[in-house]
Steps between C-alpha positions, in 0.01 A plus 500: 500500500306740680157576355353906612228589681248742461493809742157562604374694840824619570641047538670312249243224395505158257379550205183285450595421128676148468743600210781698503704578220909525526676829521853501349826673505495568119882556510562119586164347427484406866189471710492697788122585662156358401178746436188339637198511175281673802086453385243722548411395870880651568400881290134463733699457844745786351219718415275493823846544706516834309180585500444462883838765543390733282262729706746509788788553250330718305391712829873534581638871504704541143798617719489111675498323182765742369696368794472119412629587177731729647651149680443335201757650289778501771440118504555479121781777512636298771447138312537699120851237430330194621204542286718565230620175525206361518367643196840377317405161604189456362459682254875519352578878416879631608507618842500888408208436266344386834660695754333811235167348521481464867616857552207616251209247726651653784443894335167393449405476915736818531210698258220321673618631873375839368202348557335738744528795246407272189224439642357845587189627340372822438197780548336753435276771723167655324471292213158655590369756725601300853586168334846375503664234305766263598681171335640177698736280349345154669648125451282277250574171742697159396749541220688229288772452271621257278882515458737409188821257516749788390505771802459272799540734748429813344133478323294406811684770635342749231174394674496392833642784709254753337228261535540441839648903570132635344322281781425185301550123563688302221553147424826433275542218202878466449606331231524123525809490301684767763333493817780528751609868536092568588529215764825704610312858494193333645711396824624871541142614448437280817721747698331819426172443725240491239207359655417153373292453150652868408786285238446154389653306218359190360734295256378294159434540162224606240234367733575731775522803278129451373401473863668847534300601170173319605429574901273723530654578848820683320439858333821553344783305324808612360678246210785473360651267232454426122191673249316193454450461869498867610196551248338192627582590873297828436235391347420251713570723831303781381220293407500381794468890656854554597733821377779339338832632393677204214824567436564318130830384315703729264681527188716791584671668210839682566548783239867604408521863268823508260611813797504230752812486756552139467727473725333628756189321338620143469549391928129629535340305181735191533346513876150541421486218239697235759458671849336165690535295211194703317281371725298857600227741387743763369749291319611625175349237282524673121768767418428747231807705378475754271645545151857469525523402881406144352847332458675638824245461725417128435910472446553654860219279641605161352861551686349619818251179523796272389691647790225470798622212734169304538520248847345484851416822591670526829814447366726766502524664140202290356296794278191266378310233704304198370139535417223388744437141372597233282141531382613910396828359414371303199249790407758766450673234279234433296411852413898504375444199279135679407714819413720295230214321378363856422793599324648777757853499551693337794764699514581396873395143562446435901433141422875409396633709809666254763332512797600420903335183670104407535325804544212638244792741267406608170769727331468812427400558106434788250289455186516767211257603169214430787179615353174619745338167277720283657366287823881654633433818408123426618472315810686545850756231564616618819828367496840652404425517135568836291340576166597766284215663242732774330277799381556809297415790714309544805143502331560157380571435851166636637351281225618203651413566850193619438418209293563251833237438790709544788627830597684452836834713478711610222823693470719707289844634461608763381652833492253713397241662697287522220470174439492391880175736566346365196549151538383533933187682357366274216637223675175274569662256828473632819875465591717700276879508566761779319824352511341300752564100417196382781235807553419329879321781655595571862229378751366850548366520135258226343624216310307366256441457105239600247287283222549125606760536735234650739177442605362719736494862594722610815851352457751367775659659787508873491210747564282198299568262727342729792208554285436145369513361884216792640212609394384861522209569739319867451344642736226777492415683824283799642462544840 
C-alpha cells in the first residue's frame, strides 16, 4: 500500500515522519492509501520552500498569476469526473454529492481569476494642497490552511487559489483521513507553471497543524473543522501573530411556518438533514416546526428517510453514503442510544436498518419531543441524524436559536413574506436560507458563521478572501 508524499519546492518528497496512518474506502472498510504523520522538520522544509518564492511570486504581474489560475481551472474542469471519484472513494458521499462539491472548489478559482481587478486599490488627489493619496492592495507572504475530512476537494479550494491569486505563498494540511483528491489537484497544479515553493502540501496530523499555528515564518492560516479545535486553532495562531479566519461546527436549525409548501419543502429538508450522510457545516441538525406543522412534517420526513437507499456511493441510485470512519460510525450511534437514554423519541431508528457489506453505514434516524437541553438537541453529531424540537410560533423559535452557541446557517419555509423578511433579519447565523434546505453561498459571496461557529473577522472566498490574503499599503505623497 502506497504511503504519500509531501509536495515541497515544486517535487514530491518522503515524508520524514515514520508513521503513517491508513486511509480507507469507508463504503467497504477497505484500505486503500497511507498518510505519512509528517513532524515539524517536514512544516520547516515546507515553510522556507515558500518563503524563498514569495518575493519573486509576489513580484509577478496580477494578470500572470491570473493566468496560472486561469490553467488551473481548465485542468480541474477538464479532470472535474475523476476527482469526483476520488472524493467518493475516500470519503464515501454519492457521486452527485461529489460531482456538486467539485463543481463548487472549481467556482472558487473561477472568482479568484478576477484577480487583477480584486486586487486594485484606490486614490485620491489633494487630500491637501499638492498632496495626493493612494492605496495598494500588497500580499502578506506564506499562507496555510488546515483542511477538514468532509469537502476533500473543495475546502482547500476556498483558500488556496485566492491565496496564491493575491500574490502569496501557501502551504496546504489536507486531512489525514482524505488526502487523495489534494494529491490529485496537487499533480494538476504541477502543470500550470507556478514557480517552485509557490504551492506545497505537507501531510500528518495534529502535530503538523501546530507547526502551521506556531512558525513564526507563516502570517496567515485559514482552519476549518469542529469548535473545539477551530477556537483552539485561533487562539493559538493569533497568539502567535498570525490573522486567522476558524471556521467552527454548527447546529443548524431548519424552521417550517404552518403556510409552508411541504411538498415543495420536504426534497430540500430531507436533503439537508442526509445530503453526505450529515457529515457538513450546513447540515440540518435540529428541525423546528411550528404549531400545527408538527405532525406532518416529522410524518413526511420519517417516510422520506425510510425510503433513502443508503450503499456505496458510486453506485447507481445509492442517495446516502457511509460516514468517514468506523471511529464516526460508533459516535453517531452512541449519540442515538444517548438520545433514548434522555428520553427523546426514536421515531426512525437507523440502528435496526439493514445495511450493504463492510463499509462505516449508520442509518438514517429521526428523533422527536427533542428539547435545546438535550446533548441531541445540544451538541453536533454530524451524521445523518434528525431531531425534531416542535415549537409554538416563530418567537419560541428565535428563543431556541438564540439560546445555542453556534450560529452557522439556518433556514425557513414558508409562504409568507412577512415571516421570511423577519426571520432573515433577526436571524443571528450568517447563512440564512428561505425555502432554501442548505444556504451554501456561491463562491463570490463569503461563507462563514457567527458566535462559535466563527472565529475571525474576514470570511472565505468572496471579496473577504481578497482582503484577508493583502494588506493595504497607504501612501502619502507631495512632490
Amino acid at each position: 500500500m502506497d504511503t504519500l508524499s509531501n509536495y515541497i519546492r515544486g517535487r514530491w518528497q518522503p515524508s520524514l515522519g515514520a508513521e503513517a496512518l491508513d486511509v480507507h474506502n469507508p463504503a467497504r472498510g477497505t484500505v486503500i492509501a497511507r498518510t505519512p504523520l509528517s513532524t515539524k522538520a517536514d512544516v520547516q522544509t515546507a515553510v522556507e520552500a515558500a518563503t524563498m518564492a514569495f518575493p519573486g511570486w509576489s513580484e509577478t504581474p496580477p494578470v500572470a498569476r491570473a493566468r496560472a489560475m486561469f490553467t488551473f481551472r481548465a485542468l480541474l474542469d477538464q479532470h472535474a469526473e475523476e476527482l469526483a471519484r476520488l472524493v467518493t472513494t475516500e470519503h464515501g458521499k454519492t457521486l452527485d454529492e461529489a460531482r456538486g462539491s467539485v463543481r463548487r472548489g472549481i467556482e472558487c478559482v473561477e472568482v479568484a481569476c478576477a484577480g487583477p481587478s480584486m486586487l486594485m486599490g484606490h486614490g485620491l488627489e489633494n487630500v491637501a494642497a499638492g498632496i495626493d493619496c493612494t492605496v495598494m492592495r500588497q500580499p502578506v507572504g506564506v499562507c496555510a490552511a488546515i483542511a477538514p475530512f468532509n469537502f476533500p476537494a473543495m475546502v482547500p479550494l476556498w483558500f488556496l487559489p485566492f491565496a496564491v491569486v493575491c500574490g502569496n505563498t501557501f502551504v496546504l494540511k489536507p486531512s489525514e483521513q482524505v488526502p487523495l483528491s489534494m494529491a490529485r489537484i496537487f499533480e494538476l497544479l504541477e502543470q500550470c507553471d507556478l514557480p517552485p515553493g509557490v504551492v506545497n502540501m505537507v501531510h500528518g496530523g495534529r502535530d503538523v497543524a501546530e507547526a502551521l499555528c506556531d512558525h513564526p515564518g507563516i502570517r496567515a492560516v485559514s482552519f476549518v473543522g469542529s469548535t473545539p479545535v477551530a477556537r483552539a486553532i485561533y487562539q493559538r495562531a493569533t497568539a502567535a501573530g498570525k490573522r486567522v479566519q476558524s471556521l467552527g461546527g454548527a447546529k443548524n436549525f431548519i424552521v417550517v411556518m404552518p403556510d409552508a409548501d411541504l411538498d415543495r419543502a420536504m426534497p430540500a429538508i430531507t436533503e439537508s438533514f442526509y445530503g453526505c450522510a450529515g457529515e457538513r457545516c450546513l447540515a440540518g441538525s435540529v428541525l423546528l416546526p411550528v404549531g400545527p406543522a408538527h405532525a406532518p412534517v416529522r410524518d413526511r420526513l420519517v417516510d422520506a428517510a425510510r425510503s433513502l437507499k443508503v450503499g456505496d456511493g458510486v453506485e447507481p441510485g445509492v442517495q446516502m453514503g457511509p460516514v468517514i470512519s468506523a471511529r464516526h460510525r460508533d459516535r453517531v450511534l452512541g449519540y442515538v442510544e444517548q438520545g433514548v437514554a434522555e428520553g427523546a423519541k426514536l421515531v426512525l431508528d437507523g440502528r435496526a436498518r439493514s445495511l450493504p457489506g463492510d463499509g462505516f453505514f449508520v442509518g438514517p434516524s429521526v428523533f422527536d419531543g427533542v428539547s435545546p437541553a438535550m446533548r441531541i438537541g445540544r451538541e453536533e453529531i454530524f451524521g445523518p441524524v434528525a431531531t425534531v424540537c416542535p415549537v409554538a410560533d416563530l418567537d419560541e423559535a428565535f428563543r431556541v436559536m438564540d439560546g445555542h452557541p453556534n450560529a452557522n446557517a439556518t433556514s425557513i419555509f414558508t409562504t409568507s413574506g412577512r415571516a421570511a423578511r423577519d426571520f432573515a433579519h433577526r436571524a443571528t447565523a450568517s447563512m440564512v436560507g428561505v425555502n432554501i434546505g442548505v444556504a451554501a453561498p456561491m463562491a463570490y459571496f463569503p461563507f462563514g458563521g457567527a458566535c462559535d461557529s466563527f472565529f475571525g473577522d474576514l470570511k472565505v472566498h468572496g471579496r473577504d478572501a481578497f482582503e484577508f490574503y493583502t494588506d493595504k499599503k497607504v501612501t502619502i505623497s507631495r512632490w
